[in-house]
mmCIF file of the C-alpha atoms, coordinates in Angstrom:
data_MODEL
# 
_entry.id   MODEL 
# 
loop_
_atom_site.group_PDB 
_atom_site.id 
_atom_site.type_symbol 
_atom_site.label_atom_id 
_atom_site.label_alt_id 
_atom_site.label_comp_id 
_atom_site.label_asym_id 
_atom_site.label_entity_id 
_atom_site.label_seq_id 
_atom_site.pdbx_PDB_ins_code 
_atom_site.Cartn_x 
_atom_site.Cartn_y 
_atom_site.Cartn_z 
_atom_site.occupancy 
_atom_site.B_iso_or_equiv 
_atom_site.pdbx_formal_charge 
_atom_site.auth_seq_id 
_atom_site.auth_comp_id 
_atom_site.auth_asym_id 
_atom_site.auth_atom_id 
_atom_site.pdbx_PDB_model_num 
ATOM 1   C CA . UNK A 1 1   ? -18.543 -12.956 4.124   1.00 0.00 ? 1   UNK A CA 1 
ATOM 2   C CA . UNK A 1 2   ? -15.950 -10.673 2.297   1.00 0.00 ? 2   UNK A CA 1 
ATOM 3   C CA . UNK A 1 3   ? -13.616 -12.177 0.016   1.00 0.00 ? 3   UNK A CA 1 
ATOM 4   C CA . UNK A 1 4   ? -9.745  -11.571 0.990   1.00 0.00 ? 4   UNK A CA 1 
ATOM 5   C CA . UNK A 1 5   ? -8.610  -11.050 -2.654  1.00 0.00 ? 5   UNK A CA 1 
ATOM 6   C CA . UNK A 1 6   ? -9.480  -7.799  -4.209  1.00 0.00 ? 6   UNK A CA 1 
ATOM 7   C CA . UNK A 1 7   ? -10.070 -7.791  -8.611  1.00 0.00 ? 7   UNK A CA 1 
ATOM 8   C CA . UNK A 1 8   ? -9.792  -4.691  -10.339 1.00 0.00 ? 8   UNK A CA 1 
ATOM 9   C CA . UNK A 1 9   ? -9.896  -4.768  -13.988 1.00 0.00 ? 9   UNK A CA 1 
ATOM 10  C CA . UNK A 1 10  ? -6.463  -5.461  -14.351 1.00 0.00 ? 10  UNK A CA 1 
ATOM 11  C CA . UNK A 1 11  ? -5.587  -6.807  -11.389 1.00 0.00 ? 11  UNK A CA 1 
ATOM 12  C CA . UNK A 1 12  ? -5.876  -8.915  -7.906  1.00 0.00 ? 12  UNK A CA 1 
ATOM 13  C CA . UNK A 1 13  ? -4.403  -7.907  -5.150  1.00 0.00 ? 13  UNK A CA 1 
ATOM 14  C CA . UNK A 1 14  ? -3.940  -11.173 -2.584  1.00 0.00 ? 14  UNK A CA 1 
ATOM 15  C CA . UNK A 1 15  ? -3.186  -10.890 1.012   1.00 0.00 ? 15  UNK A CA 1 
ATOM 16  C CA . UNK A 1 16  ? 0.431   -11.186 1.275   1.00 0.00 ? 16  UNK A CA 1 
ATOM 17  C CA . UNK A 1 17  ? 1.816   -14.495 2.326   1.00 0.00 ? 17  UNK A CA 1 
ATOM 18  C CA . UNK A 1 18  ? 4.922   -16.474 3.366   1.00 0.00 ? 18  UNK A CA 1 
ATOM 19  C CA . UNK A 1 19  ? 4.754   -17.793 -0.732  1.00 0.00 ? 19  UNK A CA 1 
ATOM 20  C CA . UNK A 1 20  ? 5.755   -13.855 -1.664  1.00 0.00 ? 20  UNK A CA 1 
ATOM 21  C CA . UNK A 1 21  ? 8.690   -13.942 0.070   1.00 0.00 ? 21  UNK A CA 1 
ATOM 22  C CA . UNK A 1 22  ? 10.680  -13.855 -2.601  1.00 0.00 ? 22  UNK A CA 1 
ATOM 23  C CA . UNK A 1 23  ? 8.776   -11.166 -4.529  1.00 0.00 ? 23  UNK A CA 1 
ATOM 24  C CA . UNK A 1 24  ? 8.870   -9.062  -1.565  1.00 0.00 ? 24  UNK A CA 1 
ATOM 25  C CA . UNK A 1 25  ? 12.075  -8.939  -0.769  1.00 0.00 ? 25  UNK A CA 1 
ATOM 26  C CA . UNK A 1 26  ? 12.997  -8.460  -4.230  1.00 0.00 ? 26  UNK A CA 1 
ATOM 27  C CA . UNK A 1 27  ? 10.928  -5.691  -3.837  1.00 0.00 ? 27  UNK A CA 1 
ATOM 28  C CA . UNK A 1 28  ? 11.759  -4.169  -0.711  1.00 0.00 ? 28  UNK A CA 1 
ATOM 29  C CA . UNK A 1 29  ? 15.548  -4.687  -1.478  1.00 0.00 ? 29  UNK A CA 1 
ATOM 30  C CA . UNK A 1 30  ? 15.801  -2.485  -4.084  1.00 0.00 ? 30  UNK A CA 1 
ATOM 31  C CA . UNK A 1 31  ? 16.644  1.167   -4.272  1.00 0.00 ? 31  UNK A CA 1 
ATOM 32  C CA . UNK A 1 32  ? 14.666  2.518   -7.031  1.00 0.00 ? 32  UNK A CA 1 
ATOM 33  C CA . UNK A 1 33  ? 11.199  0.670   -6.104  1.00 0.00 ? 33  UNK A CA 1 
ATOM 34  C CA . UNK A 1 34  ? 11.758  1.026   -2.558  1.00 0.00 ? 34  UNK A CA 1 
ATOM 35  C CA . UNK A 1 35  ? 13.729  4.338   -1.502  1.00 0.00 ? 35  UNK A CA 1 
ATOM 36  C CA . UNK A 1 36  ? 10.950  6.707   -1.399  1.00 0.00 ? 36  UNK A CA 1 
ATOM 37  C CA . UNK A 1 37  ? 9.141   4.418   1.430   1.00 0.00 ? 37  UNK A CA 1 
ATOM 38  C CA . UNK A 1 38  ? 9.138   5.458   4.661   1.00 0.00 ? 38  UNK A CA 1 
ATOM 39  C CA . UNK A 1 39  ? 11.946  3.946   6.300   1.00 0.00 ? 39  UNK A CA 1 
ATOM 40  C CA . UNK A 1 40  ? 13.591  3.380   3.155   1.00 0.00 ? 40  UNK A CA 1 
ATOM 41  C CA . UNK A 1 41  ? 15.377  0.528   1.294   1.00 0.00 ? 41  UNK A CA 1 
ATOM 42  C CA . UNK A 1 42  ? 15.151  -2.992  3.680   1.00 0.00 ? 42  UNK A CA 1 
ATOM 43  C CA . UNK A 1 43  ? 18.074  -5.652  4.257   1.00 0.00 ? 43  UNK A CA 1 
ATOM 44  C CA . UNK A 1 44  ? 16.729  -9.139  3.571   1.00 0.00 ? 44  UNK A CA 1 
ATOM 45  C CA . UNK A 1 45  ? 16.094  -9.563  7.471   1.00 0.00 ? 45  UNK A CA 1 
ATOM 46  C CA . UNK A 1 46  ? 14.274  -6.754  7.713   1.00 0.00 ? 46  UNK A CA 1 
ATOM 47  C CA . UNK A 1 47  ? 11.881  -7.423  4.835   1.00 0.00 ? 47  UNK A CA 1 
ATOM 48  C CA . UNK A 1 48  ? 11.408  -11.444 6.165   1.00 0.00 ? 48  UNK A CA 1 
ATOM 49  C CA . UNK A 1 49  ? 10.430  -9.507  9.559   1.00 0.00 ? 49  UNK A CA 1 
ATOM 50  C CA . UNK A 1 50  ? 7.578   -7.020  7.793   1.00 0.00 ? 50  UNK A CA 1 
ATOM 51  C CA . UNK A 1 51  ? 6.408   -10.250 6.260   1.00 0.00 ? 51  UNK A CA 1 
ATOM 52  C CA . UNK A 1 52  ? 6.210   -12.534 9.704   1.00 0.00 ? 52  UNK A CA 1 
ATOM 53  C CA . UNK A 1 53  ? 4.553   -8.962  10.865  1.00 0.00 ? 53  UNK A CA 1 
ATOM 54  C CA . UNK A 1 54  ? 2.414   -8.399  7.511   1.00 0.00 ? 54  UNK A CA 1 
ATOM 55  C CA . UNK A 1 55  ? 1.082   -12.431 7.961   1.00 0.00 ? 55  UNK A CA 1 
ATOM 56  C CA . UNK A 1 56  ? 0.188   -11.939 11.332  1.00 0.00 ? 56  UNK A CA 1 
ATOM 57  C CA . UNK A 1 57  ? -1.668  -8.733  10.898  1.00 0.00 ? 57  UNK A CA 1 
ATOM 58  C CA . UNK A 1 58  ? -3.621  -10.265 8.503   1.00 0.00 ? 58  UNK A CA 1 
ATOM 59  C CA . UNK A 1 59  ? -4.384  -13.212 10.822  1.00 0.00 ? 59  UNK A CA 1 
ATOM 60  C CA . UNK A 1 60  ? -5.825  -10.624 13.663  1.00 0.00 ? 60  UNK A CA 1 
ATOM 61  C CA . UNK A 1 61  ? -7.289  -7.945  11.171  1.00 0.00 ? 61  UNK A CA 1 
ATOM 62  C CA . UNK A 1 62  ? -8.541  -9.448  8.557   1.00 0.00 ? 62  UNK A CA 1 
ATOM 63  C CA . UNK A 1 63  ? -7.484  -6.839  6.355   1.00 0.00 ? 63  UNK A CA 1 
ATOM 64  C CA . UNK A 1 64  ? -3.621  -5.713  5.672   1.00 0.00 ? 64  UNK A CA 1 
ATOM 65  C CA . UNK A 1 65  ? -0.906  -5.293  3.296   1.00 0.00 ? 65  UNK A CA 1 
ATOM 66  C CA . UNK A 1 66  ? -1.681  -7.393  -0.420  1.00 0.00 ? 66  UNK A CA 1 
ATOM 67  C CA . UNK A 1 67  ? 0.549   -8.687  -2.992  1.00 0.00 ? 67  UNK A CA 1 
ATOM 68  C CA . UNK A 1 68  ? -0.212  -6.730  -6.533  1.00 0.00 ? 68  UNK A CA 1 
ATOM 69  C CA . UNK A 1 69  ? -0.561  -8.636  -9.889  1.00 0.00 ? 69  UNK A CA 1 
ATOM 70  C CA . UNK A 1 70  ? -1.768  -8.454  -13.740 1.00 0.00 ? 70  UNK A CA 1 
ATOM 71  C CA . UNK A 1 71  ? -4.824  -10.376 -14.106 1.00 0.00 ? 71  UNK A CA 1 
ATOM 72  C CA . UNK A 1 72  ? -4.001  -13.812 -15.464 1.00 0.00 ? 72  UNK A CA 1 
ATOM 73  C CA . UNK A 1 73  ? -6.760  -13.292 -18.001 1.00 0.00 ? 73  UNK A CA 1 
ATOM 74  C CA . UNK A 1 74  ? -5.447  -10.818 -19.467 1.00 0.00 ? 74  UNK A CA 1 
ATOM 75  C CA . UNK A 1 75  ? -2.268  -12.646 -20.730 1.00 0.00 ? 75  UNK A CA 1 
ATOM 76  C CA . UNK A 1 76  ? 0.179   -12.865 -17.143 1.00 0.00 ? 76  UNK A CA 1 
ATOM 77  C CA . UNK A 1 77  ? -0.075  -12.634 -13.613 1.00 0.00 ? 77  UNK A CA 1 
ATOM 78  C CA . UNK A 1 78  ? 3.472   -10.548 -13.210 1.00 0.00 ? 78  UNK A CA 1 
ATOM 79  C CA . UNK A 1 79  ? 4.402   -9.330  -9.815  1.00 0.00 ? 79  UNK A CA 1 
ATOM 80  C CA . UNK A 1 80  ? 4.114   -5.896  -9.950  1.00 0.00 ? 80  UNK A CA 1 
ATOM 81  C CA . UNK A 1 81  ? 4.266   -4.840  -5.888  1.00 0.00 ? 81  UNK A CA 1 
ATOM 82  C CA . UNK A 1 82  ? 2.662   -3.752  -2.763  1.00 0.00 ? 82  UNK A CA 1 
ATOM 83  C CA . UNK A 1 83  ? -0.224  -2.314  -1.434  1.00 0.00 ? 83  UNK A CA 1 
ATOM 84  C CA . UNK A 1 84  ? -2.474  -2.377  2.022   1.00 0.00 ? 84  UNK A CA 1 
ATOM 85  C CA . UNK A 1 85  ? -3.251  -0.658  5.181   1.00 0.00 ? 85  UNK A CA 1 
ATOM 86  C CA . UNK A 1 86  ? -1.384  -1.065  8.768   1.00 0.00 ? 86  UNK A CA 1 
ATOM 87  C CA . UNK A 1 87  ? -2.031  0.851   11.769  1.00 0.00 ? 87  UNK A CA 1 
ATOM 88  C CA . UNK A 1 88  ? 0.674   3.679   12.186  1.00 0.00 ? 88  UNK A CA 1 
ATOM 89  C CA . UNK A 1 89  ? 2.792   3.136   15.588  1.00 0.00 ? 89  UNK A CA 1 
ATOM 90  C CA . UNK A 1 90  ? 2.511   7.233   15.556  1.00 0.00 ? 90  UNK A CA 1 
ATOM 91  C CA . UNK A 1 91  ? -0.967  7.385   16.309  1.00 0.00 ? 91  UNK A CA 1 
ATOM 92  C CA . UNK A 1 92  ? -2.526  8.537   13.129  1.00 0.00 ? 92  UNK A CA 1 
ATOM 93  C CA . UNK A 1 93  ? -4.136  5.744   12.563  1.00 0.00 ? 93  UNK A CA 1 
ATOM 94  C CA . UNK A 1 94  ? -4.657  3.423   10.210  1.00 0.00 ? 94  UNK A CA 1 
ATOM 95  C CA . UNK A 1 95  ? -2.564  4.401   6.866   1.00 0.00 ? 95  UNK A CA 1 
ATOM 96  C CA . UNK A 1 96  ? -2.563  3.082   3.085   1.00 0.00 ? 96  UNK A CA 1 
ATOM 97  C CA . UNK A 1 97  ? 0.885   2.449   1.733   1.00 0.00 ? 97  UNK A CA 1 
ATOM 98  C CA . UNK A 1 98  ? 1.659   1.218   -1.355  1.00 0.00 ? 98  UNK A CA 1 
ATOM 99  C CA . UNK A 1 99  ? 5.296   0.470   -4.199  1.00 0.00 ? 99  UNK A CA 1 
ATOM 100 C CA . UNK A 1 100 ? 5.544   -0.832  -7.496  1.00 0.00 ? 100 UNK A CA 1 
ATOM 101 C CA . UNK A 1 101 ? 8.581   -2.085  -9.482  1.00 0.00 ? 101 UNK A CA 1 
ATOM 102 C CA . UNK A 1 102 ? 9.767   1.333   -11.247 1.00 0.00 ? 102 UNK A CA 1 
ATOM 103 C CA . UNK A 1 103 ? 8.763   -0.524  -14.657 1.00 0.00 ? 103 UNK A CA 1 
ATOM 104 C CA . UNK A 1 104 ? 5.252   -0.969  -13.432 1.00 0.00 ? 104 UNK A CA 1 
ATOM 105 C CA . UNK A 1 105 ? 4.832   2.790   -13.321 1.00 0.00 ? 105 UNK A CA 1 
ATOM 106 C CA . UNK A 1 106 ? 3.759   5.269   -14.662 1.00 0.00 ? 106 UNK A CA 1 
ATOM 107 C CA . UNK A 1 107 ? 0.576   3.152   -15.961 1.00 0.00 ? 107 UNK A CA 1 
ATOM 108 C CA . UNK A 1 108 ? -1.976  3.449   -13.183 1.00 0.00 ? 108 UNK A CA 1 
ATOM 109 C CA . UNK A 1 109 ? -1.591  0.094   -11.729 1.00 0.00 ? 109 UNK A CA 1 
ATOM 110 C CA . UNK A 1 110 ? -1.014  1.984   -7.921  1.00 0.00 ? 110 UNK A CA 1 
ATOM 111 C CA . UNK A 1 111 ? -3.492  4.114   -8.512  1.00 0.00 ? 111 UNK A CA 1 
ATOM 112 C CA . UNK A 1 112 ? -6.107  1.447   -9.359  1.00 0.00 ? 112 UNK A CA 1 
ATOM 113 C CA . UNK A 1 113 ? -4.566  -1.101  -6.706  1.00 0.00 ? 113 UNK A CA 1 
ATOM 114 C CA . UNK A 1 114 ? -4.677  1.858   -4.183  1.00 0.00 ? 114 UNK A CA 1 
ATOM 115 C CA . UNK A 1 115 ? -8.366  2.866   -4.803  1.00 0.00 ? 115 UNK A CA 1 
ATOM 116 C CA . UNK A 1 116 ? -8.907  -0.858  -4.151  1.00 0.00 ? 116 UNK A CA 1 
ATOM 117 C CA . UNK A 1 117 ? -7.772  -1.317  -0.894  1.00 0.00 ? 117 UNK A CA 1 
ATOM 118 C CA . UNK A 1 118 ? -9.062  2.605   -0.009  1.00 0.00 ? 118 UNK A CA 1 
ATOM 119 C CA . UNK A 1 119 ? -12.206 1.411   -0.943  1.00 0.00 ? 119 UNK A CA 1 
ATOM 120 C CA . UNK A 1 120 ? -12.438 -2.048  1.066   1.00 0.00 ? 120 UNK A CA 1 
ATOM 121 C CA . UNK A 1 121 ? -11.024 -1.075  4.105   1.00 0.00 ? 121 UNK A CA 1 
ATOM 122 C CA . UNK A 1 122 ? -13.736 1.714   4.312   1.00 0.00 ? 122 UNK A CA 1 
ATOM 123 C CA . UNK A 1 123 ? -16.041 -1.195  3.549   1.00 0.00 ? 123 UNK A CA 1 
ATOM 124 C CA . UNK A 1 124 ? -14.829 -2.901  6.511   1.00 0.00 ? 124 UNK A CA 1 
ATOM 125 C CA . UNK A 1 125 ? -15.392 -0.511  8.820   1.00 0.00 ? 125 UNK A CA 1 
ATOM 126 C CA . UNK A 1 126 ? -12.167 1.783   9.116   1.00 0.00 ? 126 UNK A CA 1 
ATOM 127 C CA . UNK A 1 127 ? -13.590 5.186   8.192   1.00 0.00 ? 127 UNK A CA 1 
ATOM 128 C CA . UNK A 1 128 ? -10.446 6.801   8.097   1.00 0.00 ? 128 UNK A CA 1 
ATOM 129 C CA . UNK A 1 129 ? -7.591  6.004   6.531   1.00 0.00 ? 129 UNK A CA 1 
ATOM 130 C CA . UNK A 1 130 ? -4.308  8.641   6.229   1.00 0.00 ? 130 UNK A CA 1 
ATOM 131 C CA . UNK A 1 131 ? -1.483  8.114   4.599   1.00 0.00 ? 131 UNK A CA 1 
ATOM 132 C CA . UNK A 1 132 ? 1.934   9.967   4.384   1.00 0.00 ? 132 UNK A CA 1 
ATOM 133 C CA . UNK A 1 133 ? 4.328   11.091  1.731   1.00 0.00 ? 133 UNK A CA 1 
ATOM 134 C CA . UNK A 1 134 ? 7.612   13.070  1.366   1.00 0.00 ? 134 UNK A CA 1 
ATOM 135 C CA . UNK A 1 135 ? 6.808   16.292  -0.590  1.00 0.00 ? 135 UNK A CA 1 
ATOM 136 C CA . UNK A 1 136 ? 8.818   15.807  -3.245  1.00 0.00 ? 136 UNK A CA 1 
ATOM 137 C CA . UNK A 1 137 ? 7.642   12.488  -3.684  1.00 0.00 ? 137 UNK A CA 1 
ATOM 138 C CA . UNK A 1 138 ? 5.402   13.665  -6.650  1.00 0.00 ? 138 UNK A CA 1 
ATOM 139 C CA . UNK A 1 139 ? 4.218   10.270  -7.896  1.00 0.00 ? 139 UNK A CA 1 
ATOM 140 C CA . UNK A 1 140 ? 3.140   9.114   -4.869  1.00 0.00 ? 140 UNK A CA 1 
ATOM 141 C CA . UNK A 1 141 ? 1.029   12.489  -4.085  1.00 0.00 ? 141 UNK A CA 1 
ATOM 142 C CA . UNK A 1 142 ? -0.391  11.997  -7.662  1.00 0.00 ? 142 UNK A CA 1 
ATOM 143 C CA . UNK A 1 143 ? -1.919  8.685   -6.911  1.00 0.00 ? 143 UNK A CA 1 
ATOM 144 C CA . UNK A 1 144 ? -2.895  10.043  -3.458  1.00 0.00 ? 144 UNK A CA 1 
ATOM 145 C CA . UNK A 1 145 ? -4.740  12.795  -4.972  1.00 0.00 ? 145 UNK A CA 1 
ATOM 146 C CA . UNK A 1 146 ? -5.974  10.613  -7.599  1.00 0.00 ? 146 UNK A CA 1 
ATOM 147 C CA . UNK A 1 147 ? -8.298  8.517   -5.595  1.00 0.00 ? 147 UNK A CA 1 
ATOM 148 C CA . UNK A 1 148 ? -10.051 11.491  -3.608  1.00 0.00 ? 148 UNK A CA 1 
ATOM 149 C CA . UNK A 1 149 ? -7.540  11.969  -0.529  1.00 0.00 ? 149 UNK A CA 1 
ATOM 150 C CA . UNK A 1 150 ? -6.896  15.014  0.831   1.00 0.00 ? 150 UNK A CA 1 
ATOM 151 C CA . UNK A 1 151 ? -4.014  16.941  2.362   1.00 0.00 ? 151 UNK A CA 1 
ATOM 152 C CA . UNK A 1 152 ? -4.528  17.255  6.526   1.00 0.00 ? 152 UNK A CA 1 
ATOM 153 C CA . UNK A 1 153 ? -0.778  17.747  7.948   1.00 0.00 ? 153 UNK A CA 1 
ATOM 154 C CA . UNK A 1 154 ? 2.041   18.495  6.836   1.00 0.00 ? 154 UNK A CA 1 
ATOM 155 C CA . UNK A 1 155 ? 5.002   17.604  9.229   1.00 0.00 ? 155 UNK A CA 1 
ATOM 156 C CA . UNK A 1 156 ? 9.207   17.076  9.596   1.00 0.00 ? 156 UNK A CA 1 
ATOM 157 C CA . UNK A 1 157 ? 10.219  13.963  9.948   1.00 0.00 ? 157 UNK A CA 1 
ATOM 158 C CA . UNK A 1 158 ? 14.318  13.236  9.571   1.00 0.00 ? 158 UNK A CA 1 
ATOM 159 C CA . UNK A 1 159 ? 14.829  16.924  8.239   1.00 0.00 ? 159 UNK A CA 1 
ATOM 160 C CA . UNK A 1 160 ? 12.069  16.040  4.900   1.00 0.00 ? 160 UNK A CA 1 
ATOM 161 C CA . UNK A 1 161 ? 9.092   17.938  4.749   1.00 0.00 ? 161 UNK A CA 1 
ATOM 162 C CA . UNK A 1 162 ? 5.708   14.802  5.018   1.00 0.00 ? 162 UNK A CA 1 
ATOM 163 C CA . UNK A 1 163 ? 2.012   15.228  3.909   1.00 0.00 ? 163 UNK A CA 1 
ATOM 164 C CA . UNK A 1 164 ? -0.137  13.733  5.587   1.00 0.00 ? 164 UNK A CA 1 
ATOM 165 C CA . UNK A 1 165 ? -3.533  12.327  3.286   1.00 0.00 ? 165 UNK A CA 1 
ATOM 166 C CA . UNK A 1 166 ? -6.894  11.489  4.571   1.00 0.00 ? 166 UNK A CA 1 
ATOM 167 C CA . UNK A 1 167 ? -9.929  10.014  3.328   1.00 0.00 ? 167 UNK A CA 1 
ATOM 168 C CA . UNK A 1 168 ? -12.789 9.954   5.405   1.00 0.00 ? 168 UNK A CA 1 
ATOM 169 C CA . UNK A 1 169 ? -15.917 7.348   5.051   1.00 0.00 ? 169 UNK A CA 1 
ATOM 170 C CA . UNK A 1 170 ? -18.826 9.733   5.771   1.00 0.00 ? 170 UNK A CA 1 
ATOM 171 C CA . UNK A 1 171 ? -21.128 7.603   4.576   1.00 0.00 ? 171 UNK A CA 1 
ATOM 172 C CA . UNK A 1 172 ? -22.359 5.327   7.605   1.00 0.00 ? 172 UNK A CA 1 
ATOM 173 C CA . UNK A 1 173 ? -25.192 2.969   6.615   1.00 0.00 ? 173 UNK A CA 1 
# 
């Protein structure tokens, strides 16, 4: 049986539930951790939505979007975001996203949370994963390139120029 929580050294990602409400919209609320996501900044409604949507994809997948926190053993367990995978209405497939709190950055904690959830949900099965950035979202394509994915598209969407990322599981067992 795989175990829902990921551990990275200093972290554990959890799936996200109804008890991260707050967290999340906190989160998703705010301009400078949330306004280079696709779809931008949420209202409250909107965020409580993603989460009834986020909880129930978890309860027919298995596998989702996870709440992102310090390791308690290492002195706090501080909200620091989001990360996961959901299925892209577009039909691209199955795509990684990922936000931090702005004061979270900048120390590797997506990159490492990221490269967590890359890695399981290639583990599970899902053998390729894509996910999508604005171009001059340079952070973002840093931690993209960071944990081996690749530029396959590049596309317009709402008058910004989008990169698409892949990472492909060639390794079938």
């Amino acid at each position: 049986m795989i175990s829902s929580e990921l551990y990275t050294p200093r972290l554990i990602l959890s799936p996200v539930g109804w008890q991260d409400l707050e967290d999340v919209v906190s989160l998703k609320t705010d301009s400078q951790a949330f306004g280079h996501m696709l779809g931008g900044v949420r209202t409250r409604l909107k965020a409580e939505i993603e989460m009834a949507e986020d909880t129930t994809y978890w309860g027919c997948h298995r596998i989702g979007m996870y709440v992102v926190r310090e390791n308690a053993q290492l002195g706090c367990s501080r909200f620091l975001g989001i990360t996961g995978i959901h299925h892209r209405q577009d039909g691209r497939g199955y795509a990684l996203r990922f936000s931090l709190w702005p004061w979270a950055q900048g120390k590797g904690y997506a990159r490492e949370a990221a490269y967590a959830v890359l890695i399981e949900a290639h583990l599970r099965g899902h053998d390729r994963i894509v996910a999508i950035a604005k171009e001059d979202n340079i952070p973002s394509r840093r931690v993209l390139g960071g944990i081996g994915m690749v530029i396959e598209e590049v596309f317009m969407r709402h008058g910004n120029k989008m990169l698409m990322y892949i990472s492909k599981n060639d390794n079938k067992n």
